[in-house]
C-alpha positions in Angstrom: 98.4 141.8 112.1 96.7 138.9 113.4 93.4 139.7 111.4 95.4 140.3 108.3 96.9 137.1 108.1 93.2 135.9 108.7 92.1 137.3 105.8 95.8 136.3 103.7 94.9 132.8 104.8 90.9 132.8 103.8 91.8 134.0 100.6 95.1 131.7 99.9 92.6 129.1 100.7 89.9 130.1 98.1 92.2 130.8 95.3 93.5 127.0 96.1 90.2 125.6 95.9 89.4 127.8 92.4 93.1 126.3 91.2 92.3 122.7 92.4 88.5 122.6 91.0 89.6 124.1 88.0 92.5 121.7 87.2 89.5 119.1 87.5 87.6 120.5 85.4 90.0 120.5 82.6 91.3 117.2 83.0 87.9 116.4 82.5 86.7 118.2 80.0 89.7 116.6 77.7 89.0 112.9 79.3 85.4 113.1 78.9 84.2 112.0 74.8 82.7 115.2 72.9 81.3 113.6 70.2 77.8 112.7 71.1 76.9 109.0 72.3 74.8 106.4 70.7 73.0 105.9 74.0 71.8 102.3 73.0 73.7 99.1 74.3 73.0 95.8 72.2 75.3 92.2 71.4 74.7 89.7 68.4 72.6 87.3 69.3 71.3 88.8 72.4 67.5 90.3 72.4 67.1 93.9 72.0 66.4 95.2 75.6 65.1 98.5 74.9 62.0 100.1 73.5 61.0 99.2 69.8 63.4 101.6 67.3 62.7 103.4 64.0 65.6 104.8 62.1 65.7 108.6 63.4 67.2 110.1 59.8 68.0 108.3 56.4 71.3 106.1 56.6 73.0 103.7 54.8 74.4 100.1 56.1 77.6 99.7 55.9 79.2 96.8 54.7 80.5 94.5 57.3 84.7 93.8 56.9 83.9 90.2 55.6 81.6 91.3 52.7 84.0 94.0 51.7 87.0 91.2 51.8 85.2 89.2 50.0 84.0 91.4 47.5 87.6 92.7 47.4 88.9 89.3 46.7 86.2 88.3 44.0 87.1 91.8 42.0 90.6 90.8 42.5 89.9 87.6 40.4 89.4 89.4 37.4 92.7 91.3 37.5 95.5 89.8 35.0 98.8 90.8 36.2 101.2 92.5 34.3 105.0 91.2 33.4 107.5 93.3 31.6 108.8 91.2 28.7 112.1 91.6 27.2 112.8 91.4 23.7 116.5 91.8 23.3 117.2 88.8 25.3 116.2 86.4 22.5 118.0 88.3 19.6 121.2 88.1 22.3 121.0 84.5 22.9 121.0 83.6 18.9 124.0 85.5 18.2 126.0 83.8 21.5 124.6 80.3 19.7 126.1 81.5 16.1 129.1 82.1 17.2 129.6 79.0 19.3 129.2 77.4 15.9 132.6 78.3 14.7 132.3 77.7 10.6 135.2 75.8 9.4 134.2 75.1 5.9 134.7 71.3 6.5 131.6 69.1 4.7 129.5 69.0 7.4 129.1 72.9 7.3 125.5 72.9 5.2 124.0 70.3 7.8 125.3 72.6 11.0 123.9 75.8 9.0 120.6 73.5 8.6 120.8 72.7 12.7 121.6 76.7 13.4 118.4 77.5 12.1 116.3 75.0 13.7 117.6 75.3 17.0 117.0 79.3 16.8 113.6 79.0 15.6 113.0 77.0 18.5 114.4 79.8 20.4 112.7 82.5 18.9 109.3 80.1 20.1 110.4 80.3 23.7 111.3 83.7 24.0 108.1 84.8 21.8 105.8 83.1 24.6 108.2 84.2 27.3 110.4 82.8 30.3 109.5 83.2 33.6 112.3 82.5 36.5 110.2 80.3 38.5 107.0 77.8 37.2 103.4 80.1 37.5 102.2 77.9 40.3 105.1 79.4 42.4 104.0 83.0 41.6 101.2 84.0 44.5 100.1 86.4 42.0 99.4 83.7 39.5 97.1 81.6 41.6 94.1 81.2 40.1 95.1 83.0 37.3 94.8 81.4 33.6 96.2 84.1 31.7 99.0 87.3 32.1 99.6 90.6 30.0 102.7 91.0 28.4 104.2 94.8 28.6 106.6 95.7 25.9 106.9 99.5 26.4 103.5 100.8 25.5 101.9 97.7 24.1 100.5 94.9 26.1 99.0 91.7 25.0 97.7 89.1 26.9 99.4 85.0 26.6 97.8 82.0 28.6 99.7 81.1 31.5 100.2 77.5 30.1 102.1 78.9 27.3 104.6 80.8 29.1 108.0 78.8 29.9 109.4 78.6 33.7 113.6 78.5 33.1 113.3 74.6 33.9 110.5 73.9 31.7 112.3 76.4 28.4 115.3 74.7 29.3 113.6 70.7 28.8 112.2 71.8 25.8 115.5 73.3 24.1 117.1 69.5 25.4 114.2 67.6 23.6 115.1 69.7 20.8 118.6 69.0 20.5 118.2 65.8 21.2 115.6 65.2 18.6 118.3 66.5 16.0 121.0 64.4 17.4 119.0 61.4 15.8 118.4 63.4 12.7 122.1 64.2 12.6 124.2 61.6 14.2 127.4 62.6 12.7 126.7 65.9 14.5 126.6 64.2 18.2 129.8 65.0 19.2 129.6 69.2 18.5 125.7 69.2 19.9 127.3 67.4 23.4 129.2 70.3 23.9 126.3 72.7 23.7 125.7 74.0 27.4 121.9 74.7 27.1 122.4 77.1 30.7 124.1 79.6 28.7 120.8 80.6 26.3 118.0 80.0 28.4 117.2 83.0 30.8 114.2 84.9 32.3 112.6 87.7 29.8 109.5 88.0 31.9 109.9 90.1 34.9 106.4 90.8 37.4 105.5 94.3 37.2 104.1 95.2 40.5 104.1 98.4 40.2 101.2 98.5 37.1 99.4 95.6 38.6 99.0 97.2 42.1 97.8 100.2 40.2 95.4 98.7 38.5 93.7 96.7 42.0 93.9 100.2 43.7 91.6 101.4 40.9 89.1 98.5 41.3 89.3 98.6 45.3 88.9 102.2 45.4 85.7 101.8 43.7 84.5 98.7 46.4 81.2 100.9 47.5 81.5 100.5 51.7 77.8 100.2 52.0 74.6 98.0 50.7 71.1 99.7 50.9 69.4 102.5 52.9 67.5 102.9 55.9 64.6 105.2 55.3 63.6 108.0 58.2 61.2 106.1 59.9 61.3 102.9 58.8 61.5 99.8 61.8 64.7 98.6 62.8 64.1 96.4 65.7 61.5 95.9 68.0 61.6 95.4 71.8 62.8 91.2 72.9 63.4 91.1 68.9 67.0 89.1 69.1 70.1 91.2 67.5 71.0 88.7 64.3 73.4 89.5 62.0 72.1 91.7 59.8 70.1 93.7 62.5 73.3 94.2 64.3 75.4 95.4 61.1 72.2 98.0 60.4 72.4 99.1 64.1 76.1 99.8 63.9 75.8 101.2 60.7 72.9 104.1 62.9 75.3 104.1 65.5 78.4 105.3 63.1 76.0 107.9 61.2 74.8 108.8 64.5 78.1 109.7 65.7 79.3 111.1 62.9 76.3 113.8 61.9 76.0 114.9 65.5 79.5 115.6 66.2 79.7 118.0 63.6 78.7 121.8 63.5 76.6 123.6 66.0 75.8 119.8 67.7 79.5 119.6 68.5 79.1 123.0 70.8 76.3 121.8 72.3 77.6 118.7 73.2 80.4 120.7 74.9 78.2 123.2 76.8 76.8 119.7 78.0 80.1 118.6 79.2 80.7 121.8 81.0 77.4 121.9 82.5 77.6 118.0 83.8 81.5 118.6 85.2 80.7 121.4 87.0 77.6 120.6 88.7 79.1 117.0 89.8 82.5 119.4 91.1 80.2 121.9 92.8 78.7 118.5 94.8 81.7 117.4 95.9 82.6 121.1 97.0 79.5 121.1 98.7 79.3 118.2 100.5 83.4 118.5 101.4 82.5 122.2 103.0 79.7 121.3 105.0 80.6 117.7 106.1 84.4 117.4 105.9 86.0 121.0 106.4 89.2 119.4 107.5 89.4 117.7 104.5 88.9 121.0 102.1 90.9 123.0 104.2 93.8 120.0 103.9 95.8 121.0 100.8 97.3 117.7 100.5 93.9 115.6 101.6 91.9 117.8 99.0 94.4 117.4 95.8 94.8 113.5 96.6 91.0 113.3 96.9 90.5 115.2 93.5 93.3 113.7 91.7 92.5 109.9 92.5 89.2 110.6 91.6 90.1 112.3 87.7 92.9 109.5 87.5 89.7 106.6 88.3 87.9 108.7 85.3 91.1 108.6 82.8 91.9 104.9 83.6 87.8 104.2 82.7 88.0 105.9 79.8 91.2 104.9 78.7 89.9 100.7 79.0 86.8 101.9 77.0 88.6 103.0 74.1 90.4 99.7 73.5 87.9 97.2 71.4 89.2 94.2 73.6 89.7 95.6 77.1 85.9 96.0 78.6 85.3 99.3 80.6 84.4 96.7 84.0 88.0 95.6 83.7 89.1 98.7 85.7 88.9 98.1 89.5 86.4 101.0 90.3 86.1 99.3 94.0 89.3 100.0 94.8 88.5 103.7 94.7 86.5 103.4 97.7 88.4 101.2 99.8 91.3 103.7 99.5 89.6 106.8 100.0 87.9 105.1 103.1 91.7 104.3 104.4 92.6 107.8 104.3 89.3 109.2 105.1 85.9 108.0 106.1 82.9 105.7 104.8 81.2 108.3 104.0 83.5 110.5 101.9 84.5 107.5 100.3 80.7 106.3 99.2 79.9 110.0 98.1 82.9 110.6 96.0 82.5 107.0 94.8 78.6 108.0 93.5 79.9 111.3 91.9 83.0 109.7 90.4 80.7 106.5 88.5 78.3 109.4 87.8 81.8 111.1 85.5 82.2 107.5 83.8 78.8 106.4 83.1 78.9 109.7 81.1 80.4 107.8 78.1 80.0 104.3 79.8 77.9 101.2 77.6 74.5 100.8 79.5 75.1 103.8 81.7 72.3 102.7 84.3 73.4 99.0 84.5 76.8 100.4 84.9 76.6 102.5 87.8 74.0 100.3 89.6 76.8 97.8 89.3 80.0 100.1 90.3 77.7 101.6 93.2 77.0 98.1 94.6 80.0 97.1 94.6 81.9 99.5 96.0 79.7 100.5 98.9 79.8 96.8 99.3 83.5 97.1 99.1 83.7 99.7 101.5 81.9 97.8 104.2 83.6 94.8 104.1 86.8 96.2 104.9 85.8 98.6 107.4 89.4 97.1 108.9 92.0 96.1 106.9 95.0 95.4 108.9 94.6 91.9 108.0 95.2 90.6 105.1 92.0 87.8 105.3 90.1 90.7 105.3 90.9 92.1 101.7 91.1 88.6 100.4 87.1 88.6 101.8 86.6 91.7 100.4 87.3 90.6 96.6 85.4 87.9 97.5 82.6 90.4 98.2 82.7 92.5 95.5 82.8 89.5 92.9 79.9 88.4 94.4 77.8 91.7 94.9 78.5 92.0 90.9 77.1 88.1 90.1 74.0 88.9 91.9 73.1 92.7 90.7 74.4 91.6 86.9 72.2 88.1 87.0 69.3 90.5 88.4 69.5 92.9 86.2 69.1 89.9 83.7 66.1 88.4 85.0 64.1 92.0 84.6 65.5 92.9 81.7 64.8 89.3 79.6 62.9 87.1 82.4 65.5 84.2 81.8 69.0 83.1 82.2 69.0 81.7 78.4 70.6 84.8 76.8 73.2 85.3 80.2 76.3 86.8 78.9 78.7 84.9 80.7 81.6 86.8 79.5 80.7 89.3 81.7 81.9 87.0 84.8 85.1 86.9 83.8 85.6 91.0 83.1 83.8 91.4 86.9 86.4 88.1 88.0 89.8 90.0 87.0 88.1 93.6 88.2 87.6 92.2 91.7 90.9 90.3 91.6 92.6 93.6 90.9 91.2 94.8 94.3 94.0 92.8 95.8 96.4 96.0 93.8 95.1 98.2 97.3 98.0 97.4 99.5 101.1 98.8 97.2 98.8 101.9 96.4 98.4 102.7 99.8 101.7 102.6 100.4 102.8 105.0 97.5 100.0 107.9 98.4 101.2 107.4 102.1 104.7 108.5 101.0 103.3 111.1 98.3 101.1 112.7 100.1 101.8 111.6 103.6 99.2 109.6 104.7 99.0 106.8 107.0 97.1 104.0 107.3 96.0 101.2 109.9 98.5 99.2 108.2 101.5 101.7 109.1 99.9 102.0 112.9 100.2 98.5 113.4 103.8 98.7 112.1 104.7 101.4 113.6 103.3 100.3 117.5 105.1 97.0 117.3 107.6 97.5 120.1 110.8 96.4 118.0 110.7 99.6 116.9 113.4 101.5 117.1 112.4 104.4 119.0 110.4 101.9 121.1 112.7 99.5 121.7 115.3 102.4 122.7 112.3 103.8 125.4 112.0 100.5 126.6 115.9 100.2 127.2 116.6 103.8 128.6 112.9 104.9 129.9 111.7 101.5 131.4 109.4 103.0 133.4 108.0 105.6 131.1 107.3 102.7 128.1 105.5 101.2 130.9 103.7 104.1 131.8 102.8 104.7 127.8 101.8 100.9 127.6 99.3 101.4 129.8 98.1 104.6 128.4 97.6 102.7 125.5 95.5 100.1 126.5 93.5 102.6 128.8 92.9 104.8 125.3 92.0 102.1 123.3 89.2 100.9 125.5 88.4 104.4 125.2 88.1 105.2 121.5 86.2 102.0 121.1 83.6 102.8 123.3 83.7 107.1 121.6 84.3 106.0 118.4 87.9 107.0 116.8 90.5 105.0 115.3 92.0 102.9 117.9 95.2 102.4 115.9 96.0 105.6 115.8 95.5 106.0 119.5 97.2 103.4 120.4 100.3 104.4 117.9 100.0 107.8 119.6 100.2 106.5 122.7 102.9 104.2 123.2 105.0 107.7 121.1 103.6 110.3 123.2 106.3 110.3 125.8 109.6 109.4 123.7 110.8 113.2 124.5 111.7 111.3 127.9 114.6 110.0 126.4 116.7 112.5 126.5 116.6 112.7 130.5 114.9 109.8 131.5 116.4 109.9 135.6 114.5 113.3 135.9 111.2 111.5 135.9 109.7 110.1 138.5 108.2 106.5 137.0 112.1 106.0 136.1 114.1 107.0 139.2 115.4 104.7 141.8 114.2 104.9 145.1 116.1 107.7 147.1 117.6 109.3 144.0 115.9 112.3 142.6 117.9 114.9 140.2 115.5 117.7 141.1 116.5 117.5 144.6 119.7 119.6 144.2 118.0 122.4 141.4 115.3 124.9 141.7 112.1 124.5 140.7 112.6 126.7 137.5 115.3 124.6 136.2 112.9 121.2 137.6 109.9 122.5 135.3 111.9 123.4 132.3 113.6 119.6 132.0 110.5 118.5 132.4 108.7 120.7 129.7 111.6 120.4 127.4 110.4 116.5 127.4 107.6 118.2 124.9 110.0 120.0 122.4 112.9 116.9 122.8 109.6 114.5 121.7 108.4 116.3 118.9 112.2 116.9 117.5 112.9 113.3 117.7 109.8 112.1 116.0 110.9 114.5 113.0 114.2 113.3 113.1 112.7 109.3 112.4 110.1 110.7 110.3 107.2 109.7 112.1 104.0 110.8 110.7 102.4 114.3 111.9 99.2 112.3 113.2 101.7 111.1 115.7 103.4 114.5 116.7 100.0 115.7 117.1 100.0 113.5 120.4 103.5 114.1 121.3 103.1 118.2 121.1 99.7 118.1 123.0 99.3 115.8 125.5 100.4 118.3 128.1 98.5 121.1 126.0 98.9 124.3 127.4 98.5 123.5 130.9 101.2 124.4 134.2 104.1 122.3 135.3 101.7 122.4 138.8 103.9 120.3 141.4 106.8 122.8 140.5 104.7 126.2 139.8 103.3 125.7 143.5 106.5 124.7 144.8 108.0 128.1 143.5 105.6 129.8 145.1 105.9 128.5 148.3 109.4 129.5 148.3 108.7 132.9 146.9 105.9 133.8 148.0 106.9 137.9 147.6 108.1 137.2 144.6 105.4 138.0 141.0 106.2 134.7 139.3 106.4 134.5 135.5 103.7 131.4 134.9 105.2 131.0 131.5 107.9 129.5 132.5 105.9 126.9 133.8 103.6 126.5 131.3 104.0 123.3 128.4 104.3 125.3 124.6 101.0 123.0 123.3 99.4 123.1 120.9 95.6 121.8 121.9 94.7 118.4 120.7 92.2 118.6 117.4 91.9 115.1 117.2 89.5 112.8 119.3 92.3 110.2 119.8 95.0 113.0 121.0 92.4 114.7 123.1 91.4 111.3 124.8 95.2 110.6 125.2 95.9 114.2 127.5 93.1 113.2 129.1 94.4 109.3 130.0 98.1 110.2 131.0 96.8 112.7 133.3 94.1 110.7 135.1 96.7 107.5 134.6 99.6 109.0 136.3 97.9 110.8 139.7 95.6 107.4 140.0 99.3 106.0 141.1 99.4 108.6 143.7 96.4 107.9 145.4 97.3 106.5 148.9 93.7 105.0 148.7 92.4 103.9 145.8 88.7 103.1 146.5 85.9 103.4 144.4 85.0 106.6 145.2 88.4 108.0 144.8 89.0 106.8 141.8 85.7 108.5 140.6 86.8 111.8 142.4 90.2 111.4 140.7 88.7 111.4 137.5 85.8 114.1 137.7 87.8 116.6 138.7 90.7 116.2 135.9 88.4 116.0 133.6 86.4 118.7 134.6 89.9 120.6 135.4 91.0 120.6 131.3 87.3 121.6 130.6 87.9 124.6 132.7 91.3 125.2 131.6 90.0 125.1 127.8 92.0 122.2 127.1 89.8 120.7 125.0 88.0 123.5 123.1 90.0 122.8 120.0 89.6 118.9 120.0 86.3 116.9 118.2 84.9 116.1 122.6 81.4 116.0 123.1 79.8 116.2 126.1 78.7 112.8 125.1 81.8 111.4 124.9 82.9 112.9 128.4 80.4 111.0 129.9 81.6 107.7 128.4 85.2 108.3 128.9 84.8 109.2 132.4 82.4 105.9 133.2 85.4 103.5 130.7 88.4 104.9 132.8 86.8 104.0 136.2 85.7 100.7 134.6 89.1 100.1 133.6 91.0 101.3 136.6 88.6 99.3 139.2 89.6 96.5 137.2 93.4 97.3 137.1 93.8 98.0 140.9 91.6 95.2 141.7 89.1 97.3 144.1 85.6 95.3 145.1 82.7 96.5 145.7 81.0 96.7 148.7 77.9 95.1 148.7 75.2 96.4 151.3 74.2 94.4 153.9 70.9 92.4 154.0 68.6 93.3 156.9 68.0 91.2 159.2 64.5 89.7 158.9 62.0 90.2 161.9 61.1 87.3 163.6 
């Protein structure tokens, strides 16, 4: 059974790292461009850093925007827009002014007849050269324009603009009209008053958009979009030569025929097999490196899918900048990927994984060798500098850093490329400005992957080992003794881990936690009872051992219960391991000394400590606590004391799961009698000189 669930579990564990490597490679595959890349980077007015070009394949230049606006608009000069004209209207407009004329045979019937017929002739004149509702000035399809066409069903004619009426300037000249006959006619004043020249003046000339538009959609539409060729061959730019104008329209004009032949066919495949070839050989590295160096990290579900994850999401979010013509690609804050990674992992994972994941941009990055030299700087200058960040100075100095490593690589990479600082783009500084100021973004993203994926970081350890805590604070209140006793331990651990190298956060965090199981019965433990009161006094030693084991299982179930993190059970569930209850197993035997007695009664349920800092914990409570029973605590001792405990787990196999060396043994034995010389305040004796011979 036990080696079939081996195997279940070796092979549960592959197919999750085919699922997980795969899912990468995917996501990838899609982020990733597959057209092929112009692999040339170049600015107006900047000098051609690379070697001298010569046009690869006949192309044409395209015409910038401006030149096709502009030819656009001088095209557009020459279109006469076309207005529907109404020829009813005028016809309508003499009959309302005949019948307003009312015939009443009086004598002054010929003269109004006579005035009739002037007035609608002058009508006629109006309506013949049109009426517009507005003046042609107003009409943004008149500007510039000297003349219009005229649409009367089929036929169209043209008319100059400055014989066409507006409805103010047709109504003015009807007045001037009647007004003219009113001196020709005065005994007609009276019935010419009462002409309202409103009613027969009105618009006949409506814009037709619809022909017009037609009509600049035929002339646009035959705008060529390019000016010239480019033979096969033929120069384009030497090396130093500065990108003007025209050399930079004729190099994005390559660039777009570049693009646009290669990504099409068979190239397109190839390009793909590329991709394919390029992803999987930077996933296999990663693989690699994670199975030889960091087992514990592949073998960690949640560790590897957060590592492979941040790192496609880092890829998407480059890639997603890039394709915005006014975000810059070193807008995204590619040093934060480190400095996370590094939180919830190591230096070195996090500069490898930083390498592999600039190596997945630079694939479609501008300048892919300035760009990774760049992001590679930075971020391993990133990771560095914030080797601890539990203050908050320290990522404040990091930015600082990071803006700084980028100034001095970019302004480098400057002076080798063009051997002054004349053509500096000092844009850049201000895309490498915000990118490092985004750095500042790494606090509330820790936080969120520490509750996805349950994490921690040293900022959480600090929280979590202030002593207003509440499981603290409740140890303090009901275990005095005990949070003592776990103080010390923590201080005592620290020293240690320094010294070994560990995280002396977590250590500490696991300390002051590793005995909160006490709670429950605090009285039953010795560093907590009153002199002359002990509970174990009036029950066997069975019962004794079990409260005292149970302190284990009651720690590890209240540490759930507040949701502590599992790097802090690991402390509380092994820093008895899976040693004996010995002061009550012994006991038990000297009272039954017949008897066969069932050690596992006695024995803590464990597991082993994995981790240095849980494994240098066991170690320190044991030593800690029988250092208080020595009745003398001399150098010597003290040194005893420890030897033998230590060398007592060793034997015991106490330690054979943790990350120990022999090495670190050493040191930890040599810091603990340091430390506890120093707490119990022993001297040393110094030898005494020899007397001198006279």
């Amino acid at each position: 059974m036990s080696k079939f669930h081996e195997r279940l579990m070796k092979y549960t564990r592959v197919l999750y790292w085919l699922f997980v490597f795969l899912i990468a490679a995917v996501l990838l595959f899609l982020i990733l461009p597959g057209e092929p890349k112009f692999k040339y980077e170049y600015q107006k007015g900047f000098p051609w850093r690379h070697d001298n070009l010569v046009a690869p394949f006949d192309f044409a230049i395209s015409k910038t925007p401006k030149e096709i606006e502009d030819e656009k608009a001088e095209q557009l000069k020459a279109v006469v827009p076309y207005f529907s004209f109404d020829t009813a209207v005028v016809n309508q407009k003499i009959n309302e002014l005949r019948t307003s004329f009312n015939p009443t045979g009086d004598s002054i019937q010929d003269e109004k007849e006579e005035v009739f017929q002037i007035l609608s002739d002058k009508l006629k004149t109006i309506y013949t050269n049109g009426i517009l509702q507005h003046s042609s000035a107003s009409y943004d399809e008149l500007l510039g324009k000297t003349e219009i066409r005229k649409r009367t069903g089929t036929l169209v004619s043209k008319i100059s603009t400055d014989k066409v009426y507006s409805e103010k300037t047709a109504y003015n000249e009807f007045y001037n009209e009647i007004e003219n006959i009113k001196e020709r006619y005065p005994e007609l004043n009276e019935w010419l008053s009462d002409i309202i020249i409103e009613n027969y003046i009105t618009t006949n000339l409506i814009y037709d958009a619809t022909t017009t538009q037609k009509e600049i959609d035929e002339i646009t539409q035959n705008i060529s979009p390019t000016r010239g060729m480019v033979q096969m061959g033929e120069r384009i730019i030497l090396q130093g030569e500065i990108v003007t104008g025209e050399k930079y329209q004729i190099l994005e004009s390559l660039k777009a025929s570049y693009e646009k032949e290669r990504g099409k066919g068979f190239d397109r495949y190839t390009v793909s097999v590329g991709k394919i070839i390029l992803i999987l050989s930077l996933l296999g590295l990663i693989f690699t490196f994670l199975y030889i160096y960091r087992r514990d990290t592949l073998d960690g579900f949640r560790r590897l899918l957060f590592l492979i994850l941040f790192m496609v999401s880092m890829v998407f979010l480059a890639s997603f900048f890039n394709s915005f013509p006014n975000l810059h690609i070193y807008l995204v804050p590619l040093a934060i990927f480190p400095i996370v990674v590094r939180t919830f992992f190591d230096s070195r994972t996090a500069i490898f994984m930083l390498i592999i994941t600039t190596l997945l941009i630079g694939f479609y990055a501008p300048n892919n060798y300035e760009f990774i030299l760049l992001q590679v700087t930075a971020g391993v200058v990133a990771v560095f500098s914030l080797n601890k960040m539990h203050r908050r100075v320290h990522l404040v100095m990091a930015t600082i850093w990071v803006f700084l490593t980028y100034l001095l690589v970019y302004s480098a990479l400057n002076l080798i490329h063009e051997g002054t600082f004349i053509a500096y783009n000092y844009q850049m500084l201000q895309w490498f400005a915000l990118s490092s100021l985004l750095i500042l973004l790494v606090y509330p993203l820790i936080y969120i992957f520490e509750k996805l994926f349950g994490f921690i970081s040293d900022v959480t350890l600090i929280e979590l080992s202030d002593s207003n805590q509440p499981l603290l604070r409740k140890l303090a209140e009901e275990a005095p003794g005990t949070f003592q006793h776990s103080m010390q331990i923590a201080n005592l651990a620290e020293e240690v881990i320094l010294k070994i190298g560990g995280n002396p956060f977590l250590v500490r965090a696991g300390s002051l936690y590793h005995d909160i199981g006490k709670i429950a019965k605090p009285t039953f433990f010795i560093e907590n009872q009153a002199v002359g009161m002990n509970p174990h006094d009036r029950m066997d030693y069975k019962q004794s051992a079990e409260i005292i084991i149970d302190h284990v299982r009651n720690g590890v179930r209240m540490a759930k219960k507040h949701k502590l993190p599992e790097s802090l059970v690991e402390f509380i569930a092994t820093h008895h391991g899976t040693t004996k209850a010995k002061y009550f197993y012994l006991k038990h035997q000297q009272e039954h000394p017949d008897e066969k007695v069932d050690e596992d009664t006695f024995i803590y349920p464990g597991p082993l400590p994995i981790s240095k800092e849980a494994a240098v914990v066991m170690l320190v409570d044991g030593i800690e606590a029988a250092s208080r029973s020595l009745k003398e605590k001399t150098l010597e001792n003290l040194r005893g004391l420890i030897n033998n405990m230590i060398d007592q787990k060793i034997a015991d196999k106490q330690l054979d799961h943790s990350k120990l060396t022999f090495n670190d043994i050493n040191i930890i034995k040599a810091t603990l009698l340091e430390k506890l010389i120093n707490i119990y305040h022993i001297r040393i004796e110094y030898p005494k000189e020899e007397e001198k011979k006279a």
